[in-house]
Backbone bond lengths (Angstrom), bond angles and torsions (degrees), N, CA, C in turn:
res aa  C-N    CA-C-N  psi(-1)  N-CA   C-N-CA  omega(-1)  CA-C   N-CA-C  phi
1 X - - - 1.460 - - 1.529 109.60 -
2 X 1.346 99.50 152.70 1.799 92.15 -176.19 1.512 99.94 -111.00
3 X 1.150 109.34 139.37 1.949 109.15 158.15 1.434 125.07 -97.47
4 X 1.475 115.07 90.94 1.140 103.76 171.26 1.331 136.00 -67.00
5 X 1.519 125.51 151.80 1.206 133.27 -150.39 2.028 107.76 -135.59
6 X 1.604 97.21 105.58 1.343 75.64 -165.68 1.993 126.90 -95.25
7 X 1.519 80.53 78.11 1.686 105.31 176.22 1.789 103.52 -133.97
8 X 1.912 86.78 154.64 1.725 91.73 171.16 1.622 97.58 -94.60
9 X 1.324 113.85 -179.53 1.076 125.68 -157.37 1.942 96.16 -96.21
10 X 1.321 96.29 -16.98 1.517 115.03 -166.96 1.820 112.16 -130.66
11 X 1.278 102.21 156.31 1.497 98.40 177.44 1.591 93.51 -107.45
12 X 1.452 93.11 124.89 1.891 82.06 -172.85 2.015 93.88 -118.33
13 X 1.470 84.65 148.15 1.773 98.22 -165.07 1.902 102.32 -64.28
14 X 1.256 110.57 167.41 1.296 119.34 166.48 1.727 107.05 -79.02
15 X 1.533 116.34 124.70 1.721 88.98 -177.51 1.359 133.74 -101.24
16 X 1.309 108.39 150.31 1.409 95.84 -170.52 1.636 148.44 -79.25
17 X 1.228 85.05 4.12 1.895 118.67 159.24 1.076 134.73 -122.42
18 X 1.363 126.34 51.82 1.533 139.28 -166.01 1.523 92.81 -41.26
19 X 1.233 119.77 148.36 1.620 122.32 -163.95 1.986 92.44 179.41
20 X 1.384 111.73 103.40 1.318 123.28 161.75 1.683 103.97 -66.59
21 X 0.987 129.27 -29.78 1.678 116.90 163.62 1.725 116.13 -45.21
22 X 1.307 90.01 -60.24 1.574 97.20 -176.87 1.132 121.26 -67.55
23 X 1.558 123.07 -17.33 1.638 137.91 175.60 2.052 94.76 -65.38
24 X 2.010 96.61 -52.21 1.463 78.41 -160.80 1.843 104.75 -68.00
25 X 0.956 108.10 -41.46 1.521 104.41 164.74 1.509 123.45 -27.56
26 X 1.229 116.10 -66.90 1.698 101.43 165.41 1.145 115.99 -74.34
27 X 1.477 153.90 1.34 1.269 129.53 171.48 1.396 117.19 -62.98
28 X 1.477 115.39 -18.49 1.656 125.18 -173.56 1.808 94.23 -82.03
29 X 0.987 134.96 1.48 1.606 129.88 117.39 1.155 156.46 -56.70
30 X 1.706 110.13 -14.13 1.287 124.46 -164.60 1.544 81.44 -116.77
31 X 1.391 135.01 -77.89 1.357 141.24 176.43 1.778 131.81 -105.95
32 X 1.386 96.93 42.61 1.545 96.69 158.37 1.570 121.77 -97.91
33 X 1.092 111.57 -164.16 1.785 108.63 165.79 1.338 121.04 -39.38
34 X 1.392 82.73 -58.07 2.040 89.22 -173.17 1.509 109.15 -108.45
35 X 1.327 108.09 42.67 1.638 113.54 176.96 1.205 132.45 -100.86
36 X 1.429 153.00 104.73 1.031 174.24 -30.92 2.189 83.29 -138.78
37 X 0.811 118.11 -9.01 1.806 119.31 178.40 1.612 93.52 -100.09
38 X 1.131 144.58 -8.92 0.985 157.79 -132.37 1.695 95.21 -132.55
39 X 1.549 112.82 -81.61 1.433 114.40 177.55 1.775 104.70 -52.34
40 X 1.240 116.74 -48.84 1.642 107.05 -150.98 1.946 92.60 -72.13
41 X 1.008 114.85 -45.61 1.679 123.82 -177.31 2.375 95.01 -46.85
42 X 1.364 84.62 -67.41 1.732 74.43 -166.40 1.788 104.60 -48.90
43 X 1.313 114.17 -43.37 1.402 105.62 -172.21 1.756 128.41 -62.20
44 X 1.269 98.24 -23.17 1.188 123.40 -166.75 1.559 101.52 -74.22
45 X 1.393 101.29 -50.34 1.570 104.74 -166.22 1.659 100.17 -93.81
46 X 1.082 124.51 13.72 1.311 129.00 159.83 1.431 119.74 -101.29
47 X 1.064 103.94 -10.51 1.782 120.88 169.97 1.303 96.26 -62.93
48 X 1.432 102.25 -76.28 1.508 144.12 -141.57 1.874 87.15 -54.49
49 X 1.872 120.14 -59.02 0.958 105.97 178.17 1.477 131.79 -89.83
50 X 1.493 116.53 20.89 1.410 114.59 -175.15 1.340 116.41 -25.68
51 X 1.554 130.59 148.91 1.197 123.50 157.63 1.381 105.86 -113.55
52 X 1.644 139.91 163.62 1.194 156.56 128.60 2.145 83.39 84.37
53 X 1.680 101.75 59.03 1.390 118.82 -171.90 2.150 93.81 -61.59
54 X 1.163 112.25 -52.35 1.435 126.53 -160.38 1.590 99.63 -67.38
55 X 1.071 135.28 -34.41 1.774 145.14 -162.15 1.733 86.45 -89.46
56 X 1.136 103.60 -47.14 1.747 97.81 -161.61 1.692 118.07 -134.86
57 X 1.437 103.11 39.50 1.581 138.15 171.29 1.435 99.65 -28.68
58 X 1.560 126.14 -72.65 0.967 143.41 174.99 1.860 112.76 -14.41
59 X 1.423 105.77 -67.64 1.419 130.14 -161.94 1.880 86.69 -81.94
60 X 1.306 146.05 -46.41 1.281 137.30 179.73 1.713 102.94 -67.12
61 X 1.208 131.31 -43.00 1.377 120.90 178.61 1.633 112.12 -81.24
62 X 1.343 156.70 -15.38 1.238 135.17 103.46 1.216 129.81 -1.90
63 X 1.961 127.97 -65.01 1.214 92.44 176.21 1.560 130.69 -90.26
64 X 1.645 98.15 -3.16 1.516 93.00 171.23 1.415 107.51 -81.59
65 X 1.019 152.82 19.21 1.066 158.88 153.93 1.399 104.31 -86.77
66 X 1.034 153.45 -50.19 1.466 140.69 -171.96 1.637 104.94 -99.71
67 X 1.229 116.80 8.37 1.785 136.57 175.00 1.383 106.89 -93.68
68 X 1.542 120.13 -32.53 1.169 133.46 -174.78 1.515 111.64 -73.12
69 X 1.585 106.40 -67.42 1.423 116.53 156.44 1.448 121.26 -11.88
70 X 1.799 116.53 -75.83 0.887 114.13 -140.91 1.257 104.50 -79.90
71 X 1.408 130.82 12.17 1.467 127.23 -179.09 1.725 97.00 -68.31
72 X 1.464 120.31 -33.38 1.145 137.98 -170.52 1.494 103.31 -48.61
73 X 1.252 101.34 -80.66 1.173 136.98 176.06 1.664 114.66 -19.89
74 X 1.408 99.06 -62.73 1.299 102.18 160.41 1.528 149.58 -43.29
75 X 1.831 89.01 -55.17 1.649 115.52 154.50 2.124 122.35 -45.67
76 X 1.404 95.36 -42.60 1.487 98.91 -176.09 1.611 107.52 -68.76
77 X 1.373 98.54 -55.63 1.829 108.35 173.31 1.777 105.38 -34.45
78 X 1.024 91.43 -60.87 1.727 98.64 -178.35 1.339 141.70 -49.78
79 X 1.385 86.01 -14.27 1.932 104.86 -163.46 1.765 71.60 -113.96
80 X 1.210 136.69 -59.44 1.813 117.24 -179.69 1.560 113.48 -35.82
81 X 1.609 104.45 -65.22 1.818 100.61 -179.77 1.419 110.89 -44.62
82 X 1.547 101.75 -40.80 2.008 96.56 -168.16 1.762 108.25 -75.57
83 X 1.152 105.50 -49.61 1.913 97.50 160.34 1.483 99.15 -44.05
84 X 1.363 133.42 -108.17 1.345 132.16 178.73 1.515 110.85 27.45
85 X 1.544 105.55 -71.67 1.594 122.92 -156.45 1.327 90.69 -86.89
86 X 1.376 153.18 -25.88 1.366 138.62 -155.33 1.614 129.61 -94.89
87 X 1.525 106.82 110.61 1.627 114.47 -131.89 1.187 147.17 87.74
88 X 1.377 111.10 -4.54 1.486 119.53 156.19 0.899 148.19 -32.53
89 X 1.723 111.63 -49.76 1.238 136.18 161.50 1.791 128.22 -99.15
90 X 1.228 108.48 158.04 1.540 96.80 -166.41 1.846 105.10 -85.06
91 X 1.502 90.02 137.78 1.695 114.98 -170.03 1.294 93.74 -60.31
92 X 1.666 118.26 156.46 1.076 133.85 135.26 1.637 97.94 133.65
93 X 1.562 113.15 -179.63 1.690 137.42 -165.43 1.573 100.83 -96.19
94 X 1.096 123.45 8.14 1.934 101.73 168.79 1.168 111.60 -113.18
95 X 1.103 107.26 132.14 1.927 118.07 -163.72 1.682 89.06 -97.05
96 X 1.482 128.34 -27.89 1.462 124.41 -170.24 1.857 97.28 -64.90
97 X 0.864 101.21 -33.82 2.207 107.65 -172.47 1.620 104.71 -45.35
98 X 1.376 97.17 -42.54 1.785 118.20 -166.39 1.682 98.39 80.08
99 X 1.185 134.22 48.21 1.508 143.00 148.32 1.671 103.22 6.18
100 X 1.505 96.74 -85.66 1.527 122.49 169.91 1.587 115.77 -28.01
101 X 1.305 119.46 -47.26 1.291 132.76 -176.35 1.945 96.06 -13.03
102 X 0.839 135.86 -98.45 1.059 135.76 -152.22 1.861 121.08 -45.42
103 X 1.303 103.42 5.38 1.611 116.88 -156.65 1.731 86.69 -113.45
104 X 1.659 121.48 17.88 1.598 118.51 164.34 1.547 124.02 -84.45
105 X 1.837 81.73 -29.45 1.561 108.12 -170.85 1.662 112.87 -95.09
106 X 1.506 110.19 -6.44 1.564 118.30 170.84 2.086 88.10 -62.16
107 X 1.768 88.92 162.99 1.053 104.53 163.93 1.760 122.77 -100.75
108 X 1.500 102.64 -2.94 1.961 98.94 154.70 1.345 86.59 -144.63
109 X 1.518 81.58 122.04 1.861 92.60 158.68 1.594 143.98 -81.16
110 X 1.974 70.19 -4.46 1.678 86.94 -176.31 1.635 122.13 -64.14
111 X 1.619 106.45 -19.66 1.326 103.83 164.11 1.351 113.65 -86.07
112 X 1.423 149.14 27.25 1.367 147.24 126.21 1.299 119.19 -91.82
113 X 1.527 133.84 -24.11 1.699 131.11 157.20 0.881 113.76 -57.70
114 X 1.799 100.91 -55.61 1.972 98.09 -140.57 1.898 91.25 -92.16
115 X 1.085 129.75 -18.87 1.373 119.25 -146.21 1.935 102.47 -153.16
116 X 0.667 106.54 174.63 1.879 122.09 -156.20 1.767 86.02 -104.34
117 X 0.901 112.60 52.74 1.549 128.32 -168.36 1.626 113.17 19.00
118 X 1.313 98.21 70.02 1.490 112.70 174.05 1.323 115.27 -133.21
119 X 1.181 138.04 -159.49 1.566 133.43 -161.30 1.647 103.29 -128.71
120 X 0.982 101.32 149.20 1.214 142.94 -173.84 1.550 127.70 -123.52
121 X 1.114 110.12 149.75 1.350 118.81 -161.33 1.255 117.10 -69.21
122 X 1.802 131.72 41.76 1.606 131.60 -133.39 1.940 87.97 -147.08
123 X 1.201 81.04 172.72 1.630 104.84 170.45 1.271 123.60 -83.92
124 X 0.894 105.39 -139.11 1.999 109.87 -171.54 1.432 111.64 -122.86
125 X 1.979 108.60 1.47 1.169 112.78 170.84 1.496 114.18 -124.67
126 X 1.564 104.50 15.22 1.026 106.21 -177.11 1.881 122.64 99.41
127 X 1.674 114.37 -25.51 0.980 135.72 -148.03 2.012 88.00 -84.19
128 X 1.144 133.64 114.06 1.885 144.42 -160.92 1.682 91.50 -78.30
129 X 1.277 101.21 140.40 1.660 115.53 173.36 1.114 95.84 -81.65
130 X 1.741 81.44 136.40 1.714 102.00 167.75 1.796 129.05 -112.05
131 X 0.862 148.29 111.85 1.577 154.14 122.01 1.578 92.71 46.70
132 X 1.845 114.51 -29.83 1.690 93.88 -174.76 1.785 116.93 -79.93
133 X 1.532 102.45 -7.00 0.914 85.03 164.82 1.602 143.47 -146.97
134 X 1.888 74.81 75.05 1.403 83.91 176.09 1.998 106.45 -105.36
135 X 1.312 135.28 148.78 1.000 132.18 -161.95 1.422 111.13 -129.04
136 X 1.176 122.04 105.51 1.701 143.04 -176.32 1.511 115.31 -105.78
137 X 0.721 134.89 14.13 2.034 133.46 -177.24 1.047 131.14 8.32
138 X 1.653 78.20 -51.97 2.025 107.58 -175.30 1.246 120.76 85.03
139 X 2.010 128.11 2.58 1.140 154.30 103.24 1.419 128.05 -34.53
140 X 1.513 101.60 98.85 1.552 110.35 -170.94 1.614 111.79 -80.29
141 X 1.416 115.47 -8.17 1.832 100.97 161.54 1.518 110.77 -81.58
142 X 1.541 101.50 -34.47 1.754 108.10 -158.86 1.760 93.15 -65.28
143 X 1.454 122.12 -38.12 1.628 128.88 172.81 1.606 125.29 -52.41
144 X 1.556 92.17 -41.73 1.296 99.98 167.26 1.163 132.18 -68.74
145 X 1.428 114.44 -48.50 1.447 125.33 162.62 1.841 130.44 -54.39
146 X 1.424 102.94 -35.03 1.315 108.98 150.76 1.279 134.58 -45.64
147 X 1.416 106.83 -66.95 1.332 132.03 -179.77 1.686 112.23 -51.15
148 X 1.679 97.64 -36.01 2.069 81.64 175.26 1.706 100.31 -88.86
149 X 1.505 125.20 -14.89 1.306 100.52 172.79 1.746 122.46 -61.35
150 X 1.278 97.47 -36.32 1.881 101.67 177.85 1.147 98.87 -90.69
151 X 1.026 149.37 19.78 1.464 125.61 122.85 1.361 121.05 -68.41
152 X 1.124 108.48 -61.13 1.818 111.00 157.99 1.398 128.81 -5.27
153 X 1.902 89.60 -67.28 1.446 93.37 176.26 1.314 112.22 -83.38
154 X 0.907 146.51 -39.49 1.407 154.26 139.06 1.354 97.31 6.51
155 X 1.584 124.10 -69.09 1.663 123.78 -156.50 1.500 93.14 -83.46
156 X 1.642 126.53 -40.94 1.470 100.88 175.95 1.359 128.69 -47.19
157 X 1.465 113.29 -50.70 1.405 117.64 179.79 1.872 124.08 -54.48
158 X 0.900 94.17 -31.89 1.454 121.03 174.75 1.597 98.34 -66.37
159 X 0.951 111.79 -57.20 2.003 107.15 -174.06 1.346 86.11 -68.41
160 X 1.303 159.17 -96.25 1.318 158.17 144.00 1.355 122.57 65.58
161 X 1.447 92.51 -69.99 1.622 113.15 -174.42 1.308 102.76 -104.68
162 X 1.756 130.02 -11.29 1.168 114.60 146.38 1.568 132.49 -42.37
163 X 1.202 114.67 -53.74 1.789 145.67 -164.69 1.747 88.59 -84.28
164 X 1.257 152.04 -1.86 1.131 154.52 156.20 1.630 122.26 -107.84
165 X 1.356 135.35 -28.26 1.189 164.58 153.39 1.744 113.94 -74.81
166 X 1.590 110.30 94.88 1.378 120.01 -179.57 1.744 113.03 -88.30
167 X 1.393 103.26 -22.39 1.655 95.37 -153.46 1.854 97.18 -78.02
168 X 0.840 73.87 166.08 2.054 90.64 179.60 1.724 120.91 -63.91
169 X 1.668 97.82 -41.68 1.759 76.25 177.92 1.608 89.52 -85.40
170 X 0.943 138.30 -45.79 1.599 104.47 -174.63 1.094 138.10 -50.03
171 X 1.318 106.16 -26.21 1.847 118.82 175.16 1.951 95.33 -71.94
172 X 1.403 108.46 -33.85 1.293 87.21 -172.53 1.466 127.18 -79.81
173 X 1.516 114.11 -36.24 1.381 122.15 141.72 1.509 121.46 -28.01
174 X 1.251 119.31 -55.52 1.312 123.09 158.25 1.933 134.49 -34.92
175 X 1.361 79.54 -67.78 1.675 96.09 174.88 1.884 102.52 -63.63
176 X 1.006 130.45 -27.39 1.249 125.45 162.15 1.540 129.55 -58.06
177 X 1.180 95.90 -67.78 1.154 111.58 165.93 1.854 130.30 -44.28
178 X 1.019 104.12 -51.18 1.171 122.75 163.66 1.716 114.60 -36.07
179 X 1.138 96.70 -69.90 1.762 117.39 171.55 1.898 98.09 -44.30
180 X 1.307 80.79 -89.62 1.815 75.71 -173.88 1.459 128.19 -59.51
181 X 1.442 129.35 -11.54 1.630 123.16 156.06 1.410 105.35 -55.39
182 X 1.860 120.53 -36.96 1.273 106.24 -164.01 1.780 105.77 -88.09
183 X 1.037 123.89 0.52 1.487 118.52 -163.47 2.095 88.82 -92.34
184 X 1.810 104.16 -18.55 1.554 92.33 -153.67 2.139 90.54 -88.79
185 X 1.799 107.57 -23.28 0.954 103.77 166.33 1.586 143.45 -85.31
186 X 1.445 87.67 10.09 1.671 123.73 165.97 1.461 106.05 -72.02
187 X 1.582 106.48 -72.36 1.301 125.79 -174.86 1.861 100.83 -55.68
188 X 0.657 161.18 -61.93 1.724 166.67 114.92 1.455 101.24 24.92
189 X 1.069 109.82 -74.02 1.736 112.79 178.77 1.958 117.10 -58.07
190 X 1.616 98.56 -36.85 1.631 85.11 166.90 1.777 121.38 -98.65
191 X 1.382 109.10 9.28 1.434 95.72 166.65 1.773 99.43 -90.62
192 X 1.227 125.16 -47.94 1.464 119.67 169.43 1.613 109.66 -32.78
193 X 1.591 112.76 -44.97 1.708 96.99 -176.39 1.647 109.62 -80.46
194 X 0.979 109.46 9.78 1.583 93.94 -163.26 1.716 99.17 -113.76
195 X 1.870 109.02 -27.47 1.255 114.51 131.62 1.382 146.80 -10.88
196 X 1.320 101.87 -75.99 1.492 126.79 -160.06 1.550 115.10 -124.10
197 X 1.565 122.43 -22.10 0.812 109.60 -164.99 1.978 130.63 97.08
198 X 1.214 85.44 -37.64 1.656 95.13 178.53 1.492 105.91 -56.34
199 X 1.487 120.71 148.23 1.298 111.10 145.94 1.786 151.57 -108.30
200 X 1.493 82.66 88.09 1.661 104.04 -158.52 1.390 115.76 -49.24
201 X 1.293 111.09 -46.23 1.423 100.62 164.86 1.299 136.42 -42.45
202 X 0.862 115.61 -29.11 2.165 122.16 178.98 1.655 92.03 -67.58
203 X 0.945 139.23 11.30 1.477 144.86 -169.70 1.842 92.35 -97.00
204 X 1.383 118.19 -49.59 1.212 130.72 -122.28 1.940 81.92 -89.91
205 X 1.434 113.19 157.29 0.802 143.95 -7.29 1.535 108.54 -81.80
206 X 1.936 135.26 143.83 0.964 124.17 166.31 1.120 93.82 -126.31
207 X 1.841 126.61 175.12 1.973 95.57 -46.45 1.787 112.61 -42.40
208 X 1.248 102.15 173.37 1.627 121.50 174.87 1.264 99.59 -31.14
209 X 1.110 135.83 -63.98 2.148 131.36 -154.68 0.885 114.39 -83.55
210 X 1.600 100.22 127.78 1.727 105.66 -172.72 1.450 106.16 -92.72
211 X 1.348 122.24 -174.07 1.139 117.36 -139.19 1.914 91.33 -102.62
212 X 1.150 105.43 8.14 1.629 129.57 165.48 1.810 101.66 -51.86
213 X 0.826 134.87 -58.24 1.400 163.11 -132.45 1.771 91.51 -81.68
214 X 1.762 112.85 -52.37 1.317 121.83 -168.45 1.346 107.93 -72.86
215 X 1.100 154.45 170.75 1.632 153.41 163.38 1.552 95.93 -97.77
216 X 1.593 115.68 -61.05 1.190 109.60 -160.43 1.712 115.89 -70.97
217 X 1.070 101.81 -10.72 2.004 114.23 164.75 1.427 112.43 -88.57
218 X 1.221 131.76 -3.92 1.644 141.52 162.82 1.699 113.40 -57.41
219 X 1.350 104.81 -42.82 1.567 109.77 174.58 1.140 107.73 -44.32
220 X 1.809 86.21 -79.74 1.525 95.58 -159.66 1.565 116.37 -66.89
221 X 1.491 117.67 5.68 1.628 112.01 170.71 1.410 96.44 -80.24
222 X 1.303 131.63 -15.59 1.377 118.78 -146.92 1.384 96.55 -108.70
223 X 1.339 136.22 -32.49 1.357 130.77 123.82 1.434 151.07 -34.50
224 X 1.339 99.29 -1.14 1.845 126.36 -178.52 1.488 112.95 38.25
225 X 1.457 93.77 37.19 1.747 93.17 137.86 1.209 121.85 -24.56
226 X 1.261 118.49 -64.75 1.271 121.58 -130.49 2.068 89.14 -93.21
227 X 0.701 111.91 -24.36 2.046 114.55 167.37 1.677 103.03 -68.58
228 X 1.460 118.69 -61.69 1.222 118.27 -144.61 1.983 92.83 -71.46
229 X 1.109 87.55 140.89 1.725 108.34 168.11 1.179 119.37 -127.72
230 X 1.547 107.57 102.96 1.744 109.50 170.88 1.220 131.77 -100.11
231 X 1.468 101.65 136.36 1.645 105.20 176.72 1.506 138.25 -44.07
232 X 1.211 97.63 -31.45 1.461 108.18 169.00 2.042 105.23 70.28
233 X 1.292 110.17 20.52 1.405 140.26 177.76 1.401 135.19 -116.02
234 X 1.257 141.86 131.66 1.374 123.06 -179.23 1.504 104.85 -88.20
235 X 1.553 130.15 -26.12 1.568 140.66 166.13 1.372 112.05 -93.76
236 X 1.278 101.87 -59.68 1.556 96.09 -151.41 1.381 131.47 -105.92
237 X 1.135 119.28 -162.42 1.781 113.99 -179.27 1.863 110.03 72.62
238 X 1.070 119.81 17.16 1.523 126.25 -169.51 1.667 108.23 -68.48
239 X 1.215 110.39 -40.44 1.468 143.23 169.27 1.631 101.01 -28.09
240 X 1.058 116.14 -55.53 1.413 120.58 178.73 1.501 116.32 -40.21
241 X 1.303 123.89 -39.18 1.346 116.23 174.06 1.286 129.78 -70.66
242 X 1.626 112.07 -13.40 1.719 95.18 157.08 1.872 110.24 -76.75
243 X 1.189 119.30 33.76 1.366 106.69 163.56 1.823 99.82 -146.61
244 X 1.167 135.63 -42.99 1.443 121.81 145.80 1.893 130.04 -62.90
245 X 1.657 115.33 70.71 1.103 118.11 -166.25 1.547 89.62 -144.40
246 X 1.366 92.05 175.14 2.206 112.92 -170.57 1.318 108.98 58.13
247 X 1.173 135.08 -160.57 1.409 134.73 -159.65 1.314 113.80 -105.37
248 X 1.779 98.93 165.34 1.641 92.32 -155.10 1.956 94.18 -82.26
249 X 1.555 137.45 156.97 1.496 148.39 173.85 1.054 115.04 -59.54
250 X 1.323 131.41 -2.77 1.665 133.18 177.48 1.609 103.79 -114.59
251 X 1.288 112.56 -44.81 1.873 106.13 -155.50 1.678 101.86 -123.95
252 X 1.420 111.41 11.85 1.587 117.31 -167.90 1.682 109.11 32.75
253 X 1.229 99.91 49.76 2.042 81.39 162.77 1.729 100.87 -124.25
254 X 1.555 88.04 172.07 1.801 82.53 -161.94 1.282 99.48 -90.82
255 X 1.605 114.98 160.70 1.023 154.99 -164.65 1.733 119.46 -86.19
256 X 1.247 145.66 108.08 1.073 151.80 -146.64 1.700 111.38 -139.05
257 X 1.514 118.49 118.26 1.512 123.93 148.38 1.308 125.92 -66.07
258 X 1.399 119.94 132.02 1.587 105.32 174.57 1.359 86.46 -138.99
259 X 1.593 103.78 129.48 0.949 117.47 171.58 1.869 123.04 -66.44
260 X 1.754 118.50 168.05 1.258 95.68 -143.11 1.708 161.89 81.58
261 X 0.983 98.07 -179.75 1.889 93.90 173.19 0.954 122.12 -129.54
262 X 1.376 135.21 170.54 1.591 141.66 153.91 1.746 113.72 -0.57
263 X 1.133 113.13 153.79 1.544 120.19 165.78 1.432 87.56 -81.33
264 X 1.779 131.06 -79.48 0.896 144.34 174.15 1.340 112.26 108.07
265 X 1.739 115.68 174.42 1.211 120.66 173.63 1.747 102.12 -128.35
266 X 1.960 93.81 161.60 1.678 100.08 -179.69 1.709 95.37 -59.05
267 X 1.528 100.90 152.68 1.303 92.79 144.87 1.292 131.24 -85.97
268 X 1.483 133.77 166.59 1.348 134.57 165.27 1.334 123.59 -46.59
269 X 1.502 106.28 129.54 1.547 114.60 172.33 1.602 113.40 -62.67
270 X 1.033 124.90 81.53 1.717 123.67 -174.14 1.249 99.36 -37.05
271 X 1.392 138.87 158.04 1.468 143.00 170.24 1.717 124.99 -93.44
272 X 0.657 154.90 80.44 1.892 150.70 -142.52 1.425 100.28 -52.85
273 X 1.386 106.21 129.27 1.297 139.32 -179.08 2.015 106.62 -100.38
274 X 1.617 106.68 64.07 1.512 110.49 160.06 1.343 122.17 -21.17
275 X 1.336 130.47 -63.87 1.236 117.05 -171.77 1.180 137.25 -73.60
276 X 1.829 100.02 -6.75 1.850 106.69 151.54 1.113 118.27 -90.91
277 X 1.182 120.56 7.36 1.797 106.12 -164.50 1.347 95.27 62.51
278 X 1.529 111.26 90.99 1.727 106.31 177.67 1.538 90.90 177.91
279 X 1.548 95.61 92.80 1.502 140.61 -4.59 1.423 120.53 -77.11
280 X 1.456 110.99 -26.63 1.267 107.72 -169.09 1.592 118.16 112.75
281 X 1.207 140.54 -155.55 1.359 128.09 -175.87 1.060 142.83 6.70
282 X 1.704 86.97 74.66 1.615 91.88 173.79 1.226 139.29 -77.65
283 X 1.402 93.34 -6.57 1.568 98.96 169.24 1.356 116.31 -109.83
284 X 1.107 136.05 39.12 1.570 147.30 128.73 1.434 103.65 -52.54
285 X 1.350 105.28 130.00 1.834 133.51 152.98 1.303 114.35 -90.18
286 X 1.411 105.50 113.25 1.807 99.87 -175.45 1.322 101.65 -96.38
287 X 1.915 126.16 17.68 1.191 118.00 179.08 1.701 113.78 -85.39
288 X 1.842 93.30 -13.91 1.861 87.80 161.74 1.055 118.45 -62.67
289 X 1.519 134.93 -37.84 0.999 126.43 177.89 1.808 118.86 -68.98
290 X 1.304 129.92 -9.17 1.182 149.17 -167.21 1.620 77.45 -99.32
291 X 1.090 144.31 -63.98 1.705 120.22 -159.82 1.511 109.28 -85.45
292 X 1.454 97.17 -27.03 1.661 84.26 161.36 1.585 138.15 -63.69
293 X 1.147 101.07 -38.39 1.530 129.45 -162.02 2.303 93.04 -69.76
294 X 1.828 100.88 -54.05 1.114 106.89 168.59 2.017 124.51 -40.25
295 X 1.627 96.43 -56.84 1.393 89.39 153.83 1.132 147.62 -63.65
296 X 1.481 134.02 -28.26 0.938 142.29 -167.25 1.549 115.87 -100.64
297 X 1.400 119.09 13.43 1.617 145.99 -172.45 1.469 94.78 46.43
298 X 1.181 127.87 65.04 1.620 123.49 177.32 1.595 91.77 -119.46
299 X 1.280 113.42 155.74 1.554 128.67 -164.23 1.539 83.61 -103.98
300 X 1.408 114.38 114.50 1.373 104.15 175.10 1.727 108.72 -125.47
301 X 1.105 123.75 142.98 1.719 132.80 179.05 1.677 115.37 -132.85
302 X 1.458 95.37 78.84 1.258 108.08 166.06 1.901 125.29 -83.17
């Protein structure tokens, strides 16, 4: 079961160049190949089918541990595209003006058709993730070995749309991200050695640039993100640290489970976008809910 938690993992800035270009640009993070719908789906359904869970506990609480995460992961991406998109288009109730007008010259329009200019489960061309590719075997080396390649690709794409993506919360989403794709393709490389024997880590960093290179991933290295591995559990999954343990392959410092999740931050109050109907009802009174909420001793903030 999952507990959702309603915080981002990050405080991500308001940005200061709202730009639907740059939204469609990161969505090929949220739903491309190697996009964060992409990692949490393969991990998930590799949880879901572990075999011989009790013999090799260890290697199943790892990936529900980095399965847990990526629900996160997803959420943060999401709240960047929806900052991105918010204000783009011109406010207000007359559809004769053409409001929208400017959402011809975006490069996906699908966040002005399909959606209240927010993100969606798609690529960077618009093209919706599919179920084909998520990859389950039911072979726990062949999973493992997968799993650090899409991280891999995962972190290339990510440097990518960094070096194309100027504004600040995306770089900062970025610089996050960055850190923790590489700690999960850390964690990947030492259950494979502890596996097999190989030593996968001497592989690491791929591509070549470490996460030295980013400013906005400097923090959170300097906070050791990039060691700490959380369960994303209030009990369980603890198991994981006989295989995320000793020091991390880039900076030799040691390596730590903490049970749990994020402290976190609220997410952003998105602002309503009238001329999609987004949300819509404007003539809803949320002060019923204010006399209800009063009766019913509920803390309410409308």
């Amino acid at each position: 079961m999952i507990l959702k938690i309603d915080r981002l993992p990050i405080e991500l800035p308001t940005p200061k160049n709202p730009s639907p270009n740059d939204a469609a640009a990161v969505q090929e993070l949220l739903g491309g190949k190697f996009g964060e719908m992409s990692t949490l789906m393969n991990y998930t359904y590799q949880s879901f089918n572990f075999r011989g869970r009790t013999k090799l506990r260890p290697f199943y609480d790892l990936i529900c541990s980095i399965a847990g995460e990526e629900y996160g992961h997803i959420e943060v991406v999401s709240y960047t595209i929806n900052l991105l998109l918010t204000g783009v288009s011109k406010r207000g109730m007359d559809p004769v003006s053409a409001p929208l007008a400017s959402g011809v010259d975006a490069r996906n329009t699908r966040h002005f058709i399909a959606s209240g200019q927010s993100a969606l489960p798609m690529d960077s061309h618009g093209d919706f993730w599919t179920g084909a590719n998520v990859f389950s075997s039911g072979n726990l080396k062949l999973d493992l070995l997968h799993n650090f390649f899409l991280e891999l690709g995962a972190r290339a794409n990510k440097m990518r749309v960094y070096s194309m993506v100027e504004d600040p919360c995306a770089r900062e989403m970025l610089g996050y991200l960055l850190v923790r794709g590489g700690l999960h393709a850390v964690a990947y490389a030492k259950a494979l050695e502890v596996y097999t024997g190989v030593e996968v880590t001497k592989l690491l960093p791929i591509p070549d640039m470490s996460n030295n290179a980013f400013p906005e991933a400097q923090r959170f290295m300097r906070d050791g993100l990039h060691r700490k591995l959380y369960t994303f559990s209030q009990e369980d999954y603890m198991q994981a640290g006989l295989i995320w343990n000793g020091v991390h392959p880039e900076d030799g410092q040691p390596l730590e489970v903490i049970q749990g999740a994020f402290e976190g931050f609220r997410p952003p109050d998105l602002e309503e976008e009238p001329q999609l109907n987004a949300p819509g009802g404007e003539d809803f009174d949320p002060q019923m809910f204010a006399d209800l909420a009063k009766k019913m001793g509920i803390n309410y903030k409308g």
